[in-house]
C-alpha positions in Angstrom: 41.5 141.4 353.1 44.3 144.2 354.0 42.9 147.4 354.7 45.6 150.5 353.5 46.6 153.6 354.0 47.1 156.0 351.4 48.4 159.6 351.8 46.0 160.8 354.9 43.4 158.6 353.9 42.4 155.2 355.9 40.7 152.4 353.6 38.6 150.3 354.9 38.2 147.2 352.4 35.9 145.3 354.7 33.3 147.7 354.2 34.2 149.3 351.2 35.4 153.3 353.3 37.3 155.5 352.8 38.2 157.8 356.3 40.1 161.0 357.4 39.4 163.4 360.1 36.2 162.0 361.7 34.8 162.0 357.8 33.7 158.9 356.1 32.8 158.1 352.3 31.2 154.6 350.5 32.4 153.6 347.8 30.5 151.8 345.0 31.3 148.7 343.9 33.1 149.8 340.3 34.8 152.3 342.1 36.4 149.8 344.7 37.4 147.7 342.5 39.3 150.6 340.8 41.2 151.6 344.0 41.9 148.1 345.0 43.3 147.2 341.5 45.8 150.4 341.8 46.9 149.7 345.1 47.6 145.8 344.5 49.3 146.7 341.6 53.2 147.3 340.9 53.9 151.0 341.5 50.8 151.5 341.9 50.4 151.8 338.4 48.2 149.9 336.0 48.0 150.6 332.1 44.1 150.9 330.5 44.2 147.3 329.4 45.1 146.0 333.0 41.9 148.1 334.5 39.6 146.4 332.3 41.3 142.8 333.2 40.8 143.4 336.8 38.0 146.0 336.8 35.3 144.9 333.9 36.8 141.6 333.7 37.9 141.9 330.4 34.6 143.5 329.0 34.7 145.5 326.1 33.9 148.8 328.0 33.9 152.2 326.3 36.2 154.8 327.0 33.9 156.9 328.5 32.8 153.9 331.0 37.0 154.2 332.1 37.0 157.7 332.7 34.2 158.2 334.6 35.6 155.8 336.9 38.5 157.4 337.0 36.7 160.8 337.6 34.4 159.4 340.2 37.5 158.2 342.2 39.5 161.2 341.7 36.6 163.3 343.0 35.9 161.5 346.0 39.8 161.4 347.0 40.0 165.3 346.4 37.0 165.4 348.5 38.5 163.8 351.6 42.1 165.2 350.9 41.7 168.7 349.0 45.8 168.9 349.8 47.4 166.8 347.6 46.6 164.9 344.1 45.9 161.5 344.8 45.5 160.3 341.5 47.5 160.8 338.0 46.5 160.1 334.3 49.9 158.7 332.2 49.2 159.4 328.6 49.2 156.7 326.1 49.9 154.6 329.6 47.6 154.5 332.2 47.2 155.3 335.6 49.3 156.1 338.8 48.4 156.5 342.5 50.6 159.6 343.6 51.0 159.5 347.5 52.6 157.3 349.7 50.7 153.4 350.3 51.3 151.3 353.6 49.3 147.9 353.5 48.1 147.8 356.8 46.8 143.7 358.5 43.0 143.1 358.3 40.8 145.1 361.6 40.5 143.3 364.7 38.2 146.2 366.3 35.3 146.5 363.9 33.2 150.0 363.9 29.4 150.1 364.4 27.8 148.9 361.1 26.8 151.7 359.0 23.2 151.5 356.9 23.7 149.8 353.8 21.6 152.2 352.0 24.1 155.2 352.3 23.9 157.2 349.5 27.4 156.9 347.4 29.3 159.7 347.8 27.7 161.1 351.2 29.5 162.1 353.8 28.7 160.1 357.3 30.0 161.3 360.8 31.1 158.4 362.4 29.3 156.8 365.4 31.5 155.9 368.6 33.8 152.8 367.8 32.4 149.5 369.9 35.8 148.3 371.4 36.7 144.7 371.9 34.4 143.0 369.5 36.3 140.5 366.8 35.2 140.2 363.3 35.4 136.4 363.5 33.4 136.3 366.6 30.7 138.6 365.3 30.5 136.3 362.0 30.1 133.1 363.8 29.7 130.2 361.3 27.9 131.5 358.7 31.4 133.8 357.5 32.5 130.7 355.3 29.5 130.3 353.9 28.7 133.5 353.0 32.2 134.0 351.4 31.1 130.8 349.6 28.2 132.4 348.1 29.4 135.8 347.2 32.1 133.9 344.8 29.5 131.8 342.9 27.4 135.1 342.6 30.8 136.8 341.3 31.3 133.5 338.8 27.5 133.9 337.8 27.9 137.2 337.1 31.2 136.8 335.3 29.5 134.2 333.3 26.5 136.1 332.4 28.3 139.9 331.9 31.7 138.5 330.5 33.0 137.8 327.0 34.2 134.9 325.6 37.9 135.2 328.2 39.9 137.4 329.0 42.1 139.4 326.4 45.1 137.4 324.9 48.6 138.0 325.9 50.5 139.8 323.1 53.6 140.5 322.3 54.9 144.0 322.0 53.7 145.6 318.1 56.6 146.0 316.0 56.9 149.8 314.4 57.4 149.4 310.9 57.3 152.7 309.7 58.8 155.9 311.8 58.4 158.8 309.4 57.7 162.4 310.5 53.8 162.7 310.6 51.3 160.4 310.0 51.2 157.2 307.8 47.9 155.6 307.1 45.7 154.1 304.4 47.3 150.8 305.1 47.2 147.8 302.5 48.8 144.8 302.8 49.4 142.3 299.5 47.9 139.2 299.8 51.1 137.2 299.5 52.2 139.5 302.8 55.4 140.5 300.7 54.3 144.7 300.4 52.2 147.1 302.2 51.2 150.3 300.9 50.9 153.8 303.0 50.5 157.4 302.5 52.7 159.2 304.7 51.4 163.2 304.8 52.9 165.9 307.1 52.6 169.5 306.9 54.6 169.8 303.6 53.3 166.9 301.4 51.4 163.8 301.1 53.4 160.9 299.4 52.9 157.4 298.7 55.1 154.3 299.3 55.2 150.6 298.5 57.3 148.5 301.1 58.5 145.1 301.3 57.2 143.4 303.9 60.7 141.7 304.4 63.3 143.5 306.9 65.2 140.6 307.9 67.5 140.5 305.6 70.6 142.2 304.0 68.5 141.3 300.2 65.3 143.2 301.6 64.4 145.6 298.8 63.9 149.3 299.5 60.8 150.9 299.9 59.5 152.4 296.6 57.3 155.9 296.1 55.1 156.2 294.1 54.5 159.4 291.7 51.5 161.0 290.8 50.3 164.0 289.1 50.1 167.7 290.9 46.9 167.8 293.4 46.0 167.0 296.8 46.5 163.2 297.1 43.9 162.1 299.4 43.6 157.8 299.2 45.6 155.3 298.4 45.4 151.5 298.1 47.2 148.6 296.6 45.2 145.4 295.4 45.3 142.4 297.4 47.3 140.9 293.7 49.9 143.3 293.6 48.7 144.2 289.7 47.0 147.6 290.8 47.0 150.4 292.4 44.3 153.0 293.2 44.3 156.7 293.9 42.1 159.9 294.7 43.4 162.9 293.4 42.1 166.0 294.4 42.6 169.5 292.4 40.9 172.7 293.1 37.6 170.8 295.1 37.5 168.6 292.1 38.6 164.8 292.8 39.3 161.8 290.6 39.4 157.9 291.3 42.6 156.5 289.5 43.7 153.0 288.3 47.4 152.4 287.4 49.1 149.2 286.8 51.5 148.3 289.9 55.5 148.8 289.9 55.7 145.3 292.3 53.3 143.1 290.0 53.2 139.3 291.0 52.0 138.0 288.3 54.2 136.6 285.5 53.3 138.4 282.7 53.1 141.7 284.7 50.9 144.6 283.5 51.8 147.0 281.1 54.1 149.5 282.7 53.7 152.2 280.3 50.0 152.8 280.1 47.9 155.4 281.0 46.6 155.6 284.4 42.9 154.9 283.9 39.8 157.5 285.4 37.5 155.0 287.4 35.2 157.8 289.2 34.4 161.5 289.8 34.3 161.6 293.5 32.6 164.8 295.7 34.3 166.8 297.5 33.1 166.3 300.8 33.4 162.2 300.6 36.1 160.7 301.7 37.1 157.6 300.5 37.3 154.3 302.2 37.5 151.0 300.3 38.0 147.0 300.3 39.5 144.9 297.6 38.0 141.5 297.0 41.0 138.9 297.4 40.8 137.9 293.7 41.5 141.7 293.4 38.6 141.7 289.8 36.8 144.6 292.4 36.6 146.5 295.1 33.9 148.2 297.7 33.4 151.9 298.6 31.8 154.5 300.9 30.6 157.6 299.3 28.2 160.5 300.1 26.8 163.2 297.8 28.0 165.8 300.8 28.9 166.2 304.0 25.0 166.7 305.0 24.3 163.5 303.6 24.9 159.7 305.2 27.7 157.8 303.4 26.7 154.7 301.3 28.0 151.5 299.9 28.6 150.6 296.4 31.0 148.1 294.3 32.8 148.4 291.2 34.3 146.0 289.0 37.4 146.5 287.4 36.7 144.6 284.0 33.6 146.9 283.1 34.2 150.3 285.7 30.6 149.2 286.4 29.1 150.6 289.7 26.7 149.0 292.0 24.9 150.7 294.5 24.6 148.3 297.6 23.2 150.0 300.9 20.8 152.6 301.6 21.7 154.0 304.8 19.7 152.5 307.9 20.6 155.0 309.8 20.9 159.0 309.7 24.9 158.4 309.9 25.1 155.9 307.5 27.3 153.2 306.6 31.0 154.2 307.4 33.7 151.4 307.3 33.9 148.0 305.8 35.1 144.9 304.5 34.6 141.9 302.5 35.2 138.8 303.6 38.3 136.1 302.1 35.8 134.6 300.1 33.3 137.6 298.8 30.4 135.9 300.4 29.7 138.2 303.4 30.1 141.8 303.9 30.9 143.4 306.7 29.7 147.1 307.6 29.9 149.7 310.3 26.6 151.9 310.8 27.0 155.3 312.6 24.7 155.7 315.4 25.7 158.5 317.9 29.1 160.3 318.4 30.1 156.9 320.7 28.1 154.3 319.3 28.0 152.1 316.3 26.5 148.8 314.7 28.2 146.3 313.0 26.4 144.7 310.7 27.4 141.3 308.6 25.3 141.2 305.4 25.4 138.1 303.2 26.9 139.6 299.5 24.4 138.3 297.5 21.1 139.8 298.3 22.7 141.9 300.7 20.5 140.0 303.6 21.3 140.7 307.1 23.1 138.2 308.9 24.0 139.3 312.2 24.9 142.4 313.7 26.2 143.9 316.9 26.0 147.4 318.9 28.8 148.9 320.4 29.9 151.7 322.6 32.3 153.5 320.2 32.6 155.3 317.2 34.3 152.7 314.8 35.4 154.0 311.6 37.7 150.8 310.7 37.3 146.8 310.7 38.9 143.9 309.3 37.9 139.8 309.3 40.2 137.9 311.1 38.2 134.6 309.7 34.5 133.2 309.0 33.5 134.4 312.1 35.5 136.9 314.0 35.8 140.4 313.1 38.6 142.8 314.2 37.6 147.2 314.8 39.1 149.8 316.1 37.6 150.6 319.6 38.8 154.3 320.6 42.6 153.6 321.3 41.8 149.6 321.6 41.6 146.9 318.6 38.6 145.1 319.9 36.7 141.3 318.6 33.8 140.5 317.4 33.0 137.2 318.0 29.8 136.7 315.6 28.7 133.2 316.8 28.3 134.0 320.2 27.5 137.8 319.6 30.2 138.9 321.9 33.1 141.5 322.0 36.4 141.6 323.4 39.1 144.6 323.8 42.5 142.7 322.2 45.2 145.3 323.3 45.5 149.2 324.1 47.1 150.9 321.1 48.0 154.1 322.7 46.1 156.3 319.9 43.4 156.3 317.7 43.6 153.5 315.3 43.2 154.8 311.7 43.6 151.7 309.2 43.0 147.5 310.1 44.4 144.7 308.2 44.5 140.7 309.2 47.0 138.2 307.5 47.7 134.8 308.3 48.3 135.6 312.4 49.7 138.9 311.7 47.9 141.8 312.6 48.5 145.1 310.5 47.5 148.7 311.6 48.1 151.9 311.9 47.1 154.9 314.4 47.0 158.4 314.2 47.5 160.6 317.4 46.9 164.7 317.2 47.7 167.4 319.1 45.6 171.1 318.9 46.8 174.4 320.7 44.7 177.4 321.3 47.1 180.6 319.4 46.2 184.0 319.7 46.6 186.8 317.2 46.7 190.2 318.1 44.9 193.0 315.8 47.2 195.5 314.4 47.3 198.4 316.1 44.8 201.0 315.8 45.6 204.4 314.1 44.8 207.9 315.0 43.6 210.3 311.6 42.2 213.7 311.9 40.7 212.8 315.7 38.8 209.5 314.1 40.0 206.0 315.2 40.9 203.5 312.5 42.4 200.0 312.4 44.4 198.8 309.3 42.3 195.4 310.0 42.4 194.0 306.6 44.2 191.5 304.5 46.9 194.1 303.5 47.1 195.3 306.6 50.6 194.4 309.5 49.5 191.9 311.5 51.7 190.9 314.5 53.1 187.9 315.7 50.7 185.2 316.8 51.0 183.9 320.6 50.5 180.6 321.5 48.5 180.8 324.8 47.2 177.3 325.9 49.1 173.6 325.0 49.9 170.7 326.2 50.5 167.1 325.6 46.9 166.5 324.5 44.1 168.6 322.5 43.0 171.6 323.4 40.2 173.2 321.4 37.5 175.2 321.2 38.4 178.8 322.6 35.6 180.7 324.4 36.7 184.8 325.6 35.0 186.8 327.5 35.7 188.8 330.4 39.5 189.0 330.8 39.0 185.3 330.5 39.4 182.2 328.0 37.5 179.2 328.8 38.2 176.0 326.8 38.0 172.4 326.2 40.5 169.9 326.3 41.5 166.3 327.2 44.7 166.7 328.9 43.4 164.4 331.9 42.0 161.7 329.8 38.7 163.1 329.8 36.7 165.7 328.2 36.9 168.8 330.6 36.3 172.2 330.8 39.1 174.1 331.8 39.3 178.0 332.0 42.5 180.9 331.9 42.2 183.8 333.7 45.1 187.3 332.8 47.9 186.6 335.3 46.9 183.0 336.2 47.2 179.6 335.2 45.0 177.1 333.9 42.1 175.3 336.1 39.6 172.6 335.6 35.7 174.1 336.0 34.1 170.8 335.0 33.9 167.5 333.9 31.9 167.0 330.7 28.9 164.2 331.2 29.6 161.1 329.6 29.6 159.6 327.4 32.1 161.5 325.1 31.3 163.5 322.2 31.6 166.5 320.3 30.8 169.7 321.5 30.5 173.3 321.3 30.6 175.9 323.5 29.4 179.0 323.9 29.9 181.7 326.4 27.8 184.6 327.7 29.3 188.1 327.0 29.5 188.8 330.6 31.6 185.6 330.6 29.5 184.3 333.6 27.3 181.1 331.7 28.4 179.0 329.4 25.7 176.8 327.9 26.1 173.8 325.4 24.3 170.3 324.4 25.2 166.9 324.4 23.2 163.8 323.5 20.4 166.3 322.6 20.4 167.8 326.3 21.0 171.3 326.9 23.2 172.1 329.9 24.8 175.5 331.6 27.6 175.8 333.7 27.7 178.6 336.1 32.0 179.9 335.7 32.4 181.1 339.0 31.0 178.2 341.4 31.4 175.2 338.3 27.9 174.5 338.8 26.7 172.3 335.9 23.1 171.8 335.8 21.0 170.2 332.8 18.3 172.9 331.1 16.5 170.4 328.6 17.1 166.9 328.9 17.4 164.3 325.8 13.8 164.6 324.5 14.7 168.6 323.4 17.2 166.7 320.6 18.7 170.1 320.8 22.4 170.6 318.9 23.7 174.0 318.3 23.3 176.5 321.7 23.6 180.3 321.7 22.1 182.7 324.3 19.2 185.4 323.0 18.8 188.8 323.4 16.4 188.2 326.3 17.8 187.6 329.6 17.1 184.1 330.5 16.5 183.1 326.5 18.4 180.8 324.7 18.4 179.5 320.9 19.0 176.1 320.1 18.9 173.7 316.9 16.7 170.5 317.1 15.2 167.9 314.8 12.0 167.4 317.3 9.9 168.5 314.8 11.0 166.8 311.7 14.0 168.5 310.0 16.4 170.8 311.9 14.7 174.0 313.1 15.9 176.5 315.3 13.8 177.2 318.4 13.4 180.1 321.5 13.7 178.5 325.1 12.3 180.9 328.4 14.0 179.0 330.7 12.6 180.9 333.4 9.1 179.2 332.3 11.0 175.7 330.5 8.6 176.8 327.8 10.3 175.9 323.9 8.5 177.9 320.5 9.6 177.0 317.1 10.8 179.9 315.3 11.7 178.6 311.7 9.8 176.4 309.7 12.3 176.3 306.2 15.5 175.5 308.4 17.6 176.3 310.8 21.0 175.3 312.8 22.6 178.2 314.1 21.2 180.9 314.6 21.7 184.7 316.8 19.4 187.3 317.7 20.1 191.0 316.6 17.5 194.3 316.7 14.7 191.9 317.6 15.5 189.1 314.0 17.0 186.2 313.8 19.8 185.5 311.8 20.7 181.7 310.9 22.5 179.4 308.8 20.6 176.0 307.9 21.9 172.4 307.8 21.5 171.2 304.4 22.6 174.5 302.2 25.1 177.1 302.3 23.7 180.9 302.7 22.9 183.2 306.0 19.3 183.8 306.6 17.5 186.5 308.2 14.1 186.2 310.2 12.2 189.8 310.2 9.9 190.4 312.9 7.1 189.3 310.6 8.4 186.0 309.9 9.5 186.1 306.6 12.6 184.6 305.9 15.4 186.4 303.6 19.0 185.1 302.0 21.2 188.1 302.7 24.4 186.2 302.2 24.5 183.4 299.6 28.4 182.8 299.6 27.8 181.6 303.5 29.5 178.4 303.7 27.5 175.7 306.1 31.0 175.4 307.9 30.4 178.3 309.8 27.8 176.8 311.9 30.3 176.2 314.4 32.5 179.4 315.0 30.2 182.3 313.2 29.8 185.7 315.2 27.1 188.3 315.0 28.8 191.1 317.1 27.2 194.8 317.4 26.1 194.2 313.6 29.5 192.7 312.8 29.6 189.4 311.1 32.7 187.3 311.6 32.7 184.1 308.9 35.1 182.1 307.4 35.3 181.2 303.7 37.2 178.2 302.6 39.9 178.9 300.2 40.7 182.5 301.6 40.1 183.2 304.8 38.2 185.2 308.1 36.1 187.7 306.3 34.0 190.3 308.1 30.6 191.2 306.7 28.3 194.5 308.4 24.7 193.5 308.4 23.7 196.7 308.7 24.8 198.0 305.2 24.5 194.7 303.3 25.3 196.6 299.7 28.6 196.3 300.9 30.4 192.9 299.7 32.0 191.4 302.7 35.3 191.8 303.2 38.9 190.0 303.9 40.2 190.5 307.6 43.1 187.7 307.6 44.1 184.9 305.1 43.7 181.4 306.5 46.4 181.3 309.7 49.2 178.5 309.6 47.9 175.1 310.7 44.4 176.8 311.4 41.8 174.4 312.7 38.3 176.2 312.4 37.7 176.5 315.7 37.8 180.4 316.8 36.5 183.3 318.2 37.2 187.3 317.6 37.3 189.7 320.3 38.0 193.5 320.1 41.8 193.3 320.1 42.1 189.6 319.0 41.6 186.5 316.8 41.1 183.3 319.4 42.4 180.1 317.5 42.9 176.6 317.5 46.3 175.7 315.8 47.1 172.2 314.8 50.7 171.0 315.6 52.1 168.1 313.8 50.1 165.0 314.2 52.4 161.9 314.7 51.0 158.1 313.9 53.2 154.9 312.4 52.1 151.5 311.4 52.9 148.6 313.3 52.9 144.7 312.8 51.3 142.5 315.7 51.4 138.5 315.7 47.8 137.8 317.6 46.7 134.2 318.4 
């Protein structure tokens, strides 16, 4: 095997090294691979689908697994060679070595063996080099055979650890929509002659039938389809071409809708004229997936009472508009995609399990009897059958298999972007994706005015705001702004990871630490001194110190901790968990590691003010206060349970936001006084925010871009 030299570094493949300047690092097996694959490869270069050909052998692998690996090998680079980047992250492509490579012929002077118990990652100083000593010569006979038994130990282990091959070789997907914004809700007819989208950017949702055919110069045009004044939310076509179905939104109110089809099949055709018919009264805070049966006499849904509550499965027939419930919700996530298969006797149903994992389930329809299912290491939100017994999902930004004989799973193709809608047809594979960007804006208070010696801001609705700044963006998402101290620290995935980046007055952006896999959502909070910043994944707590990037975990799973704000002790922090039952909010000393409950009606995020706790809860709208007695009092009922996220309690100023109008500011300590509006909802705004003194801290969301596309797949 070559060895190779990259940049200033020497790689020794024999024995897995990496060396510069008398310093020498081990790498671990995943991690060689990783290397080796993007030196052997053209350019250097290799897209996300080729590293897990060559590096998991064509395992379905989460993305999380990828960049980790990616991080681990960046790091340990960076740590031999601080001087240069070795390593570059191509979005939607893949990866790139950045420095010069020379291949360089196998060693013919072989250093003293090293112990093969080195720790990865530690540094070794070298021992002296023992000249004149041939690697063939030192082997003796038994180089063959070991050679020999490593590869049926690699075929073993392929055998055992592999899926059922490696991914097929695809052509290139064929766009065949290229709108401005996003089109999803994809449906497909079963004769494949129309597919139906909603195309929605920032000025309007609309609706479109197309024909499938674009060959020739007799194609038909694409049609739109009207509906009444609202918010337009779902849209599907049945598999029959006879019907269409819509969710129609208006003032938080929303509506299931049946209306005959423009591009019916069928001979007599329905009645063109009637009435669109009222099928459902939906909630609010459900959004709607659903899957026709092929005869197209019904179809399934998802729905949930509210967002605090796990979605469900029900099915209703068109014939009657009679509704019946199918699932109750295994786990606390509940059930959030699926489909029926060609023949209605199997359904197939995605469970939410954790923030990157899910279980596919197969149930027989009737009876609803479990016949197989299947973890996996993503958050899958669409799936399709491709036949009896393959299923196709939506794997981060993969289209992944689910081979339900042999209970195994296998990545397809790389997508380049979430994938938001799946549809299977005769060897043609439908979908379409969805890819967002987020920017963190700033907007300046208006300035503050001088009367009779007493300092006032015009910082109400009425009042001149300026001109928002855009301060952070890039070719990714960045979110979650966190000020303090001259400073903005913020999350974002411009790397292909979830990282923690921070921007300092006068200076540009830089990376403070890697978030520990696997990927999720999270929020941050930073101390006022801008020093800490504290915040849980996977139900750990962790704190990273800003100065050194020091990122060290406070409570480990077991706390099932969510939402993390610092007390009013030094050393004390507040934190959300379900570890006694329902969420409460507790007190952690972490100079003793010692956790008390302090609610026992509910909690989820809660601050600390004169000695009481104030808190919103989970399952209800309204902020809550804790006197130092322990009785619990609703001081604000018109609290939405949005504000869990972003709400402030500042020198006993509250900072919420209210749906529908805007960023209000409330003072706790005269709470006769209604709260009141400080800025109507920005442009774009995501609710992801912070206020300072002089300054409203936001996320702003820029267009998001997403076609569908047409895929012939073996």
């Amino acid at each position: 095997m070559n060895n190779w030299q990259l940049g200033t570094i020497f790689f020794d493949t024999t024995r897995r090294l990496l060396m510069v300047d008398g310093q020498q690092l081990y790498l671990e097996p995943r991690i060689f691979e990783l290397l080796l694959a993007l030196l052997t490869a053209d350019q250097q270069q290799l897209s996300r689908e080729q590293l897990i050909e060559q590096v998991w052998q064509g395992r379905v692998v989460s993305e999380s697994a990828i960049n980790r690996a990616v991080s681990l090998l960046r790091k340990e680079l960076a740590q031999l060679d601080a001087s240069q980047p070795y390593l570059e992250t191509l979005p939607k492509v893949g990866y790139r070595l950045l420095v010069p490579v020379t291949i360089l012929p196998p060693a013919t002077e072989l250093a003293v063996d090293m112990p093969e118990q080195t720790a990865l990652g530690t540094q070794v100083n070298p021992e002296p080099v023992s000249s004149n000593v041939n690697i063939l010569q030192r082997s003796g006979w038994w180089l063959p055979v070991l050679l020999l038994m490593l590869l049926l130990l690699n075929l073993y282990w392929q055998q055992q650890h592999s899926t059922s091959g490696s991914a097929p070789v695809t052509a290139a997907p064929t766009p065949r929509t290229s709108d401005e914004g996003v089109e999803a809700q994809l449906s497909l007819s079963l004769d494949g002659k129309w597919f139906s989208y909603l195309q929605q950017d920032e000025q309007h949702s609309r609706w479109f039938l197309q024909p499938t055919d674009k060959t020739t110069a007799t194609a038909l045009p694409r049609l739109q389809v009207e509906v009444p004044a609202g918010n337009l939310r779902y849209t599907s076509l049945s598999p029959d071409r006879n019907w269409l179905v819509y969710e129609l939104c208006q003032q938080q109110e929303c509506q299931l809708w049946l209306r005959p089809s423009p591009i019916t099949a069928s001979a007599s055709g329905t009645a063109q004229n009637t009435p669109d018919q009222r099928l459902l009264e939906l909630p609010f805070d459900s959004q709607l997936q659903l899957s026709w049966q092929q005869d197209s006499k019904a179809f399934y849904f998802r729905q949930r009472p509210d967002k605090t509550k796990p979605y469900a499965l029900s099915r209703l027939e068109l014939a009657t508009k009679a509704v019946q419930h199918l699932t109750q919700p295994l786990t606390p996530g509940g059930d959030v995609a699926l489909a029926i298969s060609v023949d209605a006797s199997k359904l197939a149903v995605v469970s939410y399990l954790e923030q990157a994992k899910s279980v596919l389930r197969i149930y027989q329809r009737q009876g609803m009897q479990l016949v197989a299912e299947q973890q996996v290491p993503f958050a899958v939100k669409t799936i399709a059958w491709k036949n009896d017994d393959q299923l196709l999902f939506g794997c981060g930004e993969q289209i992944c298999r689910w081979e339900v004989d042999t209970q195994k799973t296998q990545p397809l193709f790389h997508t380049g972007a979430p994938v938001q809608s799946l549809f299977w047809q005769t060897g043609q594979l439908w979908y379409s994706i969805s890819q967002h960007k987020m920017e963190i804006w700033r907007q300046p208070r208006p300035e503050v005015n001088v009367v009779s010696g007493v300092s006032t801001a015009t910082q109400d609705a009425a009042g001149h705001w300026p001109a928002p700044q855009k301060i952070i963006a890039s070719s990714r998402i960045d979110w979650m702004p966190r000020v303090a101290a001259n400073q903005l620290v913020f999350l974002t995935n411009r790397q292909g990871e979830q990282q923690i980046w921070r921007k300092t007055a006068g200076q540009s952006e830089q990376l403070l630490a890697t978030l520990p896999p696997p990927a999720e959502f999270v929020r941050l909070t930073l101390s006022d001194d801008g020093k800490q910043l504290v915040f849980s994944q996977q139900g750990a707590i962790y704190l990273l110190e800003i100065e050194s990037g020091q990122l060290q975990q406070i409570l480990d799973a077991s706390a099932k901790a969510m939402v993390v704000n610092f007390g009013e002790a030094p050393g004390q922090l507040i934190y959300s968990s379900t570890q006694s039952g329902d969420w409460q909010l507790w007190s952690l000393d972490r100079a003793t590691g010692r956790s008390t409950q302090l609610t026992s009606q509910g909690g989820y995020s809660g601050y600390q003010w004169q000695g009481e706790l104030w808190y919103s809860k989970y399952h209800q709208d309204g902020l809550y206060r804790l006197d130092r007695n322990g009785q619990e009092q609703l001081m604000l009922a018109n609290f939405d349970k949005i504000n869990w996220l972003n709400w402030q309690l500042t020198n006993g100023e509250l900072y919420f936001y209210q749906p529908g109008q805007g960023l209000l500011q409330w003072s706790v300590a005269m709470p006769e006084l209604p709260p009141r509006l400080l800025l109507p909802t920005p442009e774009r705004f995501m609710h992801h925010y912070q206020w300072t003194q002089d300054a409203l801290w936001y996320v702003r969301r820029a267009q998001a871009q997403g076609d569908v596309y047409q895929l012939a797949l073996p």
